[in-house]
C-alpha positions, 0 to 999 in steps of 0.5 A, a space after each residue: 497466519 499468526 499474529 503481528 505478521 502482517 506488521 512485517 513490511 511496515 516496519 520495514 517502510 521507514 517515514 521521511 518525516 514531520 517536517 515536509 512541507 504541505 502544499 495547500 489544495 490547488 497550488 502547486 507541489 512544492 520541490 525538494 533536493 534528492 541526493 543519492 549516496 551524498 550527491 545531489 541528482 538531476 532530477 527534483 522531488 515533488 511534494 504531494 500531501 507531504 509525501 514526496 514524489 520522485 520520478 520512476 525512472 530517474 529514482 531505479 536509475 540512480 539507485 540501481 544503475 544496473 537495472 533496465 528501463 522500459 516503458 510499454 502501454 503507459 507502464 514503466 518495467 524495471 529489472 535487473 538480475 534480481 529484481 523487477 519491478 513494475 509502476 502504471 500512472 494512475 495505479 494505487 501501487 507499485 509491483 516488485 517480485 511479485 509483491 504489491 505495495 500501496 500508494 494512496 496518493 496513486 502513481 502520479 503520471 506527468 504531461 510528459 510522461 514521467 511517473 512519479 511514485 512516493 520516494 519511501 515505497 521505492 526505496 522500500 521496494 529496492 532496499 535502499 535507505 532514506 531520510 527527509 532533512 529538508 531534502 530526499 536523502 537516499 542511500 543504495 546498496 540494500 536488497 529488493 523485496 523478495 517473492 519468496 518473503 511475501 508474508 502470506 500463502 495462496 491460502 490466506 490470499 484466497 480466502 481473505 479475497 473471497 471475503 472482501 468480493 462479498 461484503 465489498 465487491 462493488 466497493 472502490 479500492 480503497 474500501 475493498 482495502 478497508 474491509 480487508 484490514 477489519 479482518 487484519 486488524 482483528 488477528 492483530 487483537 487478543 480480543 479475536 481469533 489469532 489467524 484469517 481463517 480463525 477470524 473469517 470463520 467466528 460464528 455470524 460473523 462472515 456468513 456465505 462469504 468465502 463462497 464468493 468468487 473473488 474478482 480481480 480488484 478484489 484479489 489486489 486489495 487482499 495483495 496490498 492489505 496482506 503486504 502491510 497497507 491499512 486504510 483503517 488503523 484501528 477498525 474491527 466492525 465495518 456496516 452499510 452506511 447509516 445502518 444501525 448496528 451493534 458497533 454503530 451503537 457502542 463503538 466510535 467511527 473511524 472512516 466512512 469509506 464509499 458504501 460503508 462505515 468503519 468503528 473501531 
């Protein structure tokens, strides 16, 4: 896999902006307009972090009003002739076509049973256009995210998950994640090999590790980094927490992510 390639779907993940509103922890979210197409909606956003969140349902039924919407088990299914698209409360992503995009603050599921997911993921999983100003303004009328656009092999996809299975198989998500994005991050570098295997298999750099069988959660956070998520911007060295190490030595810390320290 060449570089800059996984920087394909951020680009297409466009921000809401500065200016949301952030609620301090403990109170409650703030509420913003939606509008869809240039009229207001029935349904409001909530304001997390300032992230703002909108209903599963109510966000697939006025951008896509041709699409059906089940929910089964505590996930919401929607799908339409060419698109389905799946969103589970507590789940850090959503699916759509068999892609996985992240969602750091989790689906957000209510007393009611709604499920609340980032405006801009949906929109960027069905195509649509938005913008933050001082409401959620969304457009329809774009294409979905394609299986056959997923910016990774089976290939990449296995190896990279054999790697983050054995150096943070019994990590949280998030520092499965970050594992998987010190690798990323490195084929985004000159300073590195230009593909995963290149970088996997430098001399003493992963020894043993794509003998590993990967497990489930680590399968998904190759998914999510490959699609584009990074926890870790900037991070090229990982080592366990308080371990001296060359990078704890020269290099500046990024993160400290359950287990393991990330410098860059």
């Amino acid at each position: 896999m060449k570089k800059r390639l996984f920087s394909g779907l951020m680009a297409l993940i466009l921000a809401i902006g500065l200016a949301i509103p952030v609620s301090a922890e403990g109170e409650e979210p703030a509420v913003a307009e939606v509008t869809v197409n240039g009229a207001p909606v029935y349904y409001s956003a909530e304001v997390y972090d300032g992230t703002a969140y909108i209903p599963f349902y109510g966000g697939v039924q006025t951008l896509r009003p041709d699409a059906v919407i089940t929910w089964e088990d505590g996930t919401f299914t929607a799908s339409a002739q060419d698109f389905t698209m799946t969103a589970r409360g507590g789940d850090a992503y959503l699916t759509i076509n068999g892609r996985y995009l992240y969602i750091p603050g989790k689906v957000k599921e209510q007393a009611d049973g709604t499920a609340l997911v980032p405006a801009r993921v949906l929109a960027t999983a069905l195509g649509a256009w938005i913008d933050w100003t001082g409401k959620v303004e969304l457009c329809s009328g774009g294409v979905p995210l394609k299986s056959e656009d997923i910016p990774y092999d089976d290939e990449t996809l296995d190896l990279l998950a054999r790697v983050i299975t054995h150096e943070s198989g019994n990590q949280p998500l998030e520092g499965k994640m970050a594992v998987g994005n010190v690798i990323l991050n490195r084929v985004n570098s000159p300073s590195f090999g230009s593909t995963v295997a290149e970088v996997i298999y430098s001399p003493n750099q992963f020894p043993g590790a794509t003998n590993a069988t990967p497990n489930a959660q680590s399968i998904l956070a190759a998914r999510l980094v490959l699609e584009g998520a990074n926890v870790v911007p900037e991070a090229y060295y990982f080592n366990g927490v308080g371990k001296s190490c060359w990078a704890s030595r020269n290099k500046s810390l990024i993160k400290v992510i359950g287990g393991h320290a990330f410098y860059g």
